[in-house]
Steps between C-alpha positions, in 0.01 A plus 500: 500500500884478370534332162851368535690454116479160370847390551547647806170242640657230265864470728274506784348201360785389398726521865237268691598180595904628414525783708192604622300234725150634490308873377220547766258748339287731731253752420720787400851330485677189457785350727785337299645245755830385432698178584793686545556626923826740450452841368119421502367836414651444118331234479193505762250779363166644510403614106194758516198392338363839515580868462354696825531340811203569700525509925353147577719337241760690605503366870451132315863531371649639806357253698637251189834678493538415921386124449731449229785695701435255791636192314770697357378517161536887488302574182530768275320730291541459129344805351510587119651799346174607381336523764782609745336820599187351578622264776740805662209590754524105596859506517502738731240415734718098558789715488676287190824597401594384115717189510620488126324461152439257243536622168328268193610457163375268205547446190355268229672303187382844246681761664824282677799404343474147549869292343594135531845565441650555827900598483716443784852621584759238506494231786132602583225261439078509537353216659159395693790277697553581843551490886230634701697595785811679269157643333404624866882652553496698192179704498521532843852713468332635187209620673672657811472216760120476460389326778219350357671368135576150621113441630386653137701250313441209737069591420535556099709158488256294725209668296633392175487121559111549574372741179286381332489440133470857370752649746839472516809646650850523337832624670800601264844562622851634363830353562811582481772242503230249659406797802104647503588864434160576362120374480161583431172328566128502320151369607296453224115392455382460206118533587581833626706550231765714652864403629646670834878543416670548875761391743809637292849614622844527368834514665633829550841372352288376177302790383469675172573234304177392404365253765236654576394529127547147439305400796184716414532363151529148620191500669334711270548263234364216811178657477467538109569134474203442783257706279530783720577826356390793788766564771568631845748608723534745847730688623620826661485839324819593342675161527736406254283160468202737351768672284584133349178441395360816385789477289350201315147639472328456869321791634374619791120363582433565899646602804399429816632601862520299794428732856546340834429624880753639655647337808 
């Protein structure tokens, strides 16, 4: 059987009822089942459960794979670095194709820079204050027209007016002369004790001047003042969002990839 890392099955935990509508578990594997329909293998995915794929199991998930494909879900694979070279015998017999890859890093309150004191440039300002739709504008631009960023938003906000006591969700946003130019956003449970810092973007014509520092900070210091001191964010290999936060102390924790069927 796979032993996933702790925080890696903690944001899995952590993503139902926000992002994720239901995890089905099977017998060797586990279907994460988004509520989100547009680029739904990102989000629809089938997580291993175990490390050799034998032949009747392996008809079970291509018969899965076609079901799921029928209603247009289009799942995934999400396969961990680790055991990459295990599963390349399965990718090739569905004929997968790798999609893109979700790089982990975390960090805790002993080995990140964590600082209250937040400096702007003049005539910008940090605020949880804002428009939803002028939020939508911005990190769509910011994150290349992403067709699904609207949805995404729409589901965290929605989700946040029904946590329950020991979860919350906090959006913080940059602006300059009273336009968003920045934001961030954390989730945060404080039984799980870990807080999922995601969802940020800054304009291209408002970068490298410390936005994107102030925003990490801001909801770093969020979570510190929740009693939550053990942190988490994804993104792409190489990104000048990982750069940010290794910078302040994050490192890298897991990496998974996602691999699709080819049409």
């Amino acid at each position: 059987m796979i032993k996933y890392k702790p925080i890696t099955l903690k944001y899995h935990n952590l993503m139902l009822g926000v992002i994720t509508h239901y995890i089905k578990a099977f017998y060797g594997y586990s279907y994460i089942k988004s509520y989100l329909n547009k680029d739904a293998a990102l989000f629809n995915y089938i997580l291993p459960k175990v490390d050799e794929i034998n032949p009747p199991l392996l008809e079970e998930i291509k018969d899965f794979i076609n079901k799921a494909k029928f209603s247009s879900q289009n799942p995934s694979f999400y396969i961990n670095h680790d055991y990459e070279n295990k599963f390349r015998e399965l990718i090739e017999k569905l004929g997968l194709t790798e999609l893109t890859s979700d790089l982990y890093l975390s960090g805790n309150s002993k080995n990140v820079r964590v600082s209250d004191k937040m400096t702007l440039p003049l005539n910008y300002t940090l605020t949880d204050k804002y428009n939803v739709d002028e939020l939508s504008d911005l990190l769509t631009e910011c994150f290349g027209g992403w067709e699904s960023e609207r949805d995404y938003i729409r589901l965290v906000e929605n989700a946040s007016n029904k946590f329950s006591a020991n979860r919350k969700m906090k959006t913080f946003v940059v602006k300059y002369n009273d336009k968003i130019v920045a934001s961030g956003s954390v989730i945060l449970d404080t039984e799980l004790g870990i807080g999922y810092l995601h969802n940020a973007g800054v304009h291209e014509n408002h970068r490298r001047k410390g936005l994107h520092t102030a925003l990490i900070q801001k909801r770093l210091v969020y979570c510190l003042d929740h009693g939550v001191n053990t942190w988490l964010m994804i993104t792409e290999d190489n990104s000048a969002s990982a750069f940010g936060y290794k910078k302040l102390g994050f490192t890298e924790y897991d990496k998974f990839y996602f691999y699709t069927v080819r049409k």
